[in-house]
TIBAFI-705574 format. One record per residue (C-alpha): residue number from 0; residue in three letters; x, y, z. Coordinates in Angstrom, 2 decimals. Layout:
BEGIN
NUM;ala;X;Y;Z;
...
//
This chain:
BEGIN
0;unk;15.90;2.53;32.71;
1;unk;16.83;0.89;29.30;
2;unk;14.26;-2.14;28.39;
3;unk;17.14;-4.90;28.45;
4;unk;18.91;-3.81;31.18;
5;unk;16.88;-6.34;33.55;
6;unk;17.91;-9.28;30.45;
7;unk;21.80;-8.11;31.34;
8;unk;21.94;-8.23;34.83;
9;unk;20.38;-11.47;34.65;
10;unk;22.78;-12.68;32.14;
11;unk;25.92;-11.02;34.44;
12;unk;24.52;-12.52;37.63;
13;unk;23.85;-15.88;36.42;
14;unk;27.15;-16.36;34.60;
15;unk;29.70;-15.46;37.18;
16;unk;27.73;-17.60;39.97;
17;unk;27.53;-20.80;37.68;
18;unk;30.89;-20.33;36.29;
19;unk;32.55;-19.01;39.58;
20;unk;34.92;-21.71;41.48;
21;unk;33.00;-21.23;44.32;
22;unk;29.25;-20.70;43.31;
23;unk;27.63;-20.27;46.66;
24;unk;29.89;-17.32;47.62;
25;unk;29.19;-15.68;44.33;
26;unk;25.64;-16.03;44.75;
27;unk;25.85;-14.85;48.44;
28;unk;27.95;-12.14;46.80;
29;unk;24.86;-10.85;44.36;
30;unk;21.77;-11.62;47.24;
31;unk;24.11;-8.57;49.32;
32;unk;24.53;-6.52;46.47;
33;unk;20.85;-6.41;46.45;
34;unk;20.58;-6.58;50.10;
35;unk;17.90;-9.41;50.31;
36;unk;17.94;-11.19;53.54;
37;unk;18.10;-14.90;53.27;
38;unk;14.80;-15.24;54.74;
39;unk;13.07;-12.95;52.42;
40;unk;15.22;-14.97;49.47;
41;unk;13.95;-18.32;50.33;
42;unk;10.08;-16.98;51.14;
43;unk;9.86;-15.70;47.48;
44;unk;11.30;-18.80;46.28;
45;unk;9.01;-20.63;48.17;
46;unk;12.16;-22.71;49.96;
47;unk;13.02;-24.55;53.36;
48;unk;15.09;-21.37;55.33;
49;unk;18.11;-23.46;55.42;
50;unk;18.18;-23.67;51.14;
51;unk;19.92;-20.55;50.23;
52;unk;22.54;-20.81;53.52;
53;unk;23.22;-24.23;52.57;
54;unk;24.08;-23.60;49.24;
55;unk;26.08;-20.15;50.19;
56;unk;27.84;-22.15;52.56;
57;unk;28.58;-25.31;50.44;
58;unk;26.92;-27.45;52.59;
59;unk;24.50;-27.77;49.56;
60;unk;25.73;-29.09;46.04;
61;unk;26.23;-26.16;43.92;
62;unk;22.87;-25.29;42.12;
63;unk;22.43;-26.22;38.16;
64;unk;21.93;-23.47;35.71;
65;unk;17.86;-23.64;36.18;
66;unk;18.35;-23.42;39.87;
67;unk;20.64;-20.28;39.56;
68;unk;18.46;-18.86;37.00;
69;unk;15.08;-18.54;39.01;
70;unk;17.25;-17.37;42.29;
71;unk;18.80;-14.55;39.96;
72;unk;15.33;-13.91;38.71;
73;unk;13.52;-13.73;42.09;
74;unk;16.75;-11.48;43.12;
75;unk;15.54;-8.99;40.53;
76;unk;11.72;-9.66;40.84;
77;unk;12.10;-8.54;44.90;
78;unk;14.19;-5.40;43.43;
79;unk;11.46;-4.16;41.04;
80;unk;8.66;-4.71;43.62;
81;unk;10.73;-2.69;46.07;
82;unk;11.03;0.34;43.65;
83;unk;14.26;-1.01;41.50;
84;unk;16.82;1.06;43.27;
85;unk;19.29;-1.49;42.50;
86;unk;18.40;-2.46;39.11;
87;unk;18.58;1.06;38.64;
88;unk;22.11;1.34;40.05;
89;unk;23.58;-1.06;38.18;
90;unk;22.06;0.04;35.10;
91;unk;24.09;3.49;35.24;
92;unk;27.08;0.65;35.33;
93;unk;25.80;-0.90;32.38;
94;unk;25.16;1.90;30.17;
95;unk;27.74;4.52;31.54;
96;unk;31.39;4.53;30.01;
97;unk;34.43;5.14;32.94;
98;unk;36.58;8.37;32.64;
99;unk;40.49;7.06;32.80;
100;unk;41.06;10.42;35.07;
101;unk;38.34;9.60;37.81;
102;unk;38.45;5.69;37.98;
103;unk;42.42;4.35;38.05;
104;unk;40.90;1.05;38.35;
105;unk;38.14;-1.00;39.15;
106;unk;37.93;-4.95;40.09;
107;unk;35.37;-6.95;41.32;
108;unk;35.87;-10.30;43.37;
109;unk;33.83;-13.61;42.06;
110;unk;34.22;-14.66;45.73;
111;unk;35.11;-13.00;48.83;
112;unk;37.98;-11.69;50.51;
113;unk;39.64;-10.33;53.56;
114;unk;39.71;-7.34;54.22;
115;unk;43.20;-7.68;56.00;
116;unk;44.30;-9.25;52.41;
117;unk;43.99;-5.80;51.12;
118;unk;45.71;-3.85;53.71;
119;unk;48.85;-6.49;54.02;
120;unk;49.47;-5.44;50.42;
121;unk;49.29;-1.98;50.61;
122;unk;51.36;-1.58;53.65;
123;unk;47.96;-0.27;55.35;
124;unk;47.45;1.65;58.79;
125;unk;44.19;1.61;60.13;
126;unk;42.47;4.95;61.09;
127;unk;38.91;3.38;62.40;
128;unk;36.98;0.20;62.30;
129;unk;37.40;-3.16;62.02;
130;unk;39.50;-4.97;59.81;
131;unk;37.08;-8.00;60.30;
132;unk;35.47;-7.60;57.15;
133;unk;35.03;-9.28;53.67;
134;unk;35.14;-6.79;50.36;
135;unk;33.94;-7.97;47.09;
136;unk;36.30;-5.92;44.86;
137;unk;38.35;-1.97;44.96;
138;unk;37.70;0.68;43.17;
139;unk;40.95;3.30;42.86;
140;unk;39.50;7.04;42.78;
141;unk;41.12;10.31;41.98;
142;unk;39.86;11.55;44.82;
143;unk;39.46;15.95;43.21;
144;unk;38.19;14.18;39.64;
145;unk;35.87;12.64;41.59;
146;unk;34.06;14.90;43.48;
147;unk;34.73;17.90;41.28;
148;unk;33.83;15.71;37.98;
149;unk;30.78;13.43;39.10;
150;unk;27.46;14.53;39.80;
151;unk;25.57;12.53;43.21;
152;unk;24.42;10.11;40.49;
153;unk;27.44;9.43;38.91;
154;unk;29.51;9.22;41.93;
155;unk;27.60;5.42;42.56;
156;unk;29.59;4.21;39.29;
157;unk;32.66;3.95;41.68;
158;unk;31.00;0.90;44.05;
159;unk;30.83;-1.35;40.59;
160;unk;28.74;-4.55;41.10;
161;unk;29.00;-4.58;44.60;
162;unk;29.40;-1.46;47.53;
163;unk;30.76;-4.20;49.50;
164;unk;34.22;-3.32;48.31;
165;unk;37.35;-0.60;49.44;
166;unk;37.09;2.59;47.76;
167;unk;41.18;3.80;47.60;
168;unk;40.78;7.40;47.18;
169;unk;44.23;8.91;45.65;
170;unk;46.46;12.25;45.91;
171;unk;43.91;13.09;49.38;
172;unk;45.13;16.55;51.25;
173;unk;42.65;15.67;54.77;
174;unk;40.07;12.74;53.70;
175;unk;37.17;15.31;54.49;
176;unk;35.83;15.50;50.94;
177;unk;35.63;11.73;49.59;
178;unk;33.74;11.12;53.42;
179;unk;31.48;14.19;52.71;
180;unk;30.66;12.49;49.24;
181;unk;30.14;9.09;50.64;
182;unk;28.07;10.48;53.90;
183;unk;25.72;12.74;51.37;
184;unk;25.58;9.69;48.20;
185;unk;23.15;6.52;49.35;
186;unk;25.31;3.72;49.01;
187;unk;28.20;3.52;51.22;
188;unk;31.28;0.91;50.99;
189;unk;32.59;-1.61;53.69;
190;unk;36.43;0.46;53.67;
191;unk;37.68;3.76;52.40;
192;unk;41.04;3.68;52.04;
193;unk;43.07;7.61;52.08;
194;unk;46.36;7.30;49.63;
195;unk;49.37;9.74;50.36;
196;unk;48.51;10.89;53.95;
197;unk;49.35;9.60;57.29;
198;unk;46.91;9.06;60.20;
199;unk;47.49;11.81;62.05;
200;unk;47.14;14.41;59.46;
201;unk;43.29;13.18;58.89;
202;unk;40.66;15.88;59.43;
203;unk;39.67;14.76;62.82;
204;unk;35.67;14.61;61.00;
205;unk;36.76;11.85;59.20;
206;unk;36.69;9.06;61.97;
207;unk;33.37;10.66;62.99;
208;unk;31.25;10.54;59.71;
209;unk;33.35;6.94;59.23;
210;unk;32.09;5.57;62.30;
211;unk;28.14;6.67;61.76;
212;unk;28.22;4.73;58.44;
213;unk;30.39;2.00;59.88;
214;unk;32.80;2.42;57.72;
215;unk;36.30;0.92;58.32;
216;unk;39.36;3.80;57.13;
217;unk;42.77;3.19;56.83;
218;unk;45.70;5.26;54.85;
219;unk;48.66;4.28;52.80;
220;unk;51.60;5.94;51.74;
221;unk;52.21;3.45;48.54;
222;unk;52.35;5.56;45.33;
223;unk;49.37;5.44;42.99;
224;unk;50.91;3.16;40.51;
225;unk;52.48;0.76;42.76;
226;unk;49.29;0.52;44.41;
227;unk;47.42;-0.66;40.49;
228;unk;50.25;-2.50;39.95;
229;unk;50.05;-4.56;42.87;
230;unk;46.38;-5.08;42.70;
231;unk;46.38;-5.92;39.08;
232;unk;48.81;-8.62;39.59;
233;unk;47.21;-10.40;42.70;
234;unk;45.79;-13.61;42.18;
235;unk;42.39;-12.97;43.76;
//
């Protein structure tokens, strides 16, 4: 891990949450990334329980810059003592460039949002799962490129800043392969959405492996550049 990669997360995490409309979500939005209970949060910042809901609720005035500061500090502090493994995820982020021919796009939320949101757009249908979910940003795969291209390793670049997100996996012949990935890769995302495939031509595994990570699915038959296009232009 590169020396100042703790200095950059820092300097990420604490931006977007103080300059985020909604700074409690943000911050809610980094605590999951890390997946640090609230509990656990507040202990190590030696806090009333209630601190860290109230403030990702809004209940709380939004914290100052020296509040948000020592929370993203203690966020990385409970990382390190736990082995890094998500300092050390988002450092591959950090230092690792994005091929154009694996990643169509990427886009992470400063707050966020429905899951339904996303499939409204994109003229969804759902395979399995819920649709009762918040997703902190997409991620738009070429779904050969990316399993043929990235190494286990490398494949984590697609979840961004958050796995809490839909990973849109293009041009897909069954679904089989980006769920294989996922199942086999340790981080695994709130919605994988198949482009160019209807339900009923999914390999029947799919569901399956989908339903032991909990794992919503849905497919789309929206082109590839329709499908940027209206993403890019949302308003999120």
């Amino acid at each position: 891990m590169k020396s100042d990669v703790r200095y950059l997360l820092a300097e990420k995490m604490a931006g977007e949450i103080t300059l985020s409309e909604s700074p409690g979500k943000a911050l809610k939005k980094w605590r999951m990334s890390f997946n640090i209970p609230q509990g656990v949060l507040c202990e190590h910042l030696q806090v009333s329980p209630s601190v860290i809901s109230d403030y990702e609720s809004g209940r709380r005035k939004s914290p100052g810059t020296a509040v948000v500061g020592k929370i993203v500090d203690t966020i990385l502090s409970i990382d390190e003592a736990n082995g890094g493994k998500y300092i050390k995820k988002f450092a591959k982020i950090l230092y690792t460039d994005i091929d154009d021919n694996v990643i169509y796009d990427i886009f992470d939320y400063a707050s966020p949002v429905q899951l339904t949101r996303l499939t409204e757009l994109l003229s969804c249908k759902t395979l399995c799962g819920s649709l009762n979910q918040l997703i902190f940003g997409y991620t738009i795969v070429n779904s050969l490129n990316a399993i043929t291209q990235l190494s286990s390793n490398e494949f984590n670049r697609i979840y961004g800043w958050s796995t809490e997100r839909a990973l849109i996996f293009t041009d897909v012949t069954s679904g089989k392969s980006p769920m294989v990935a996922i199942r086999v890769t340790p981080f695994k995302p709130r919605c994988v959405m198949l482009q160019g495939i209807e339900p009923e031509l999914v390999h029947p595994l799919v569901p399956k492996m989908a339903e032991r990570d909990h794992i919503t699915v849905l497919c789309t038959m929206m082109g590839i550049d329709e499908i940027v296009d209206i993403l890019r232009e949302e308003r999120w």
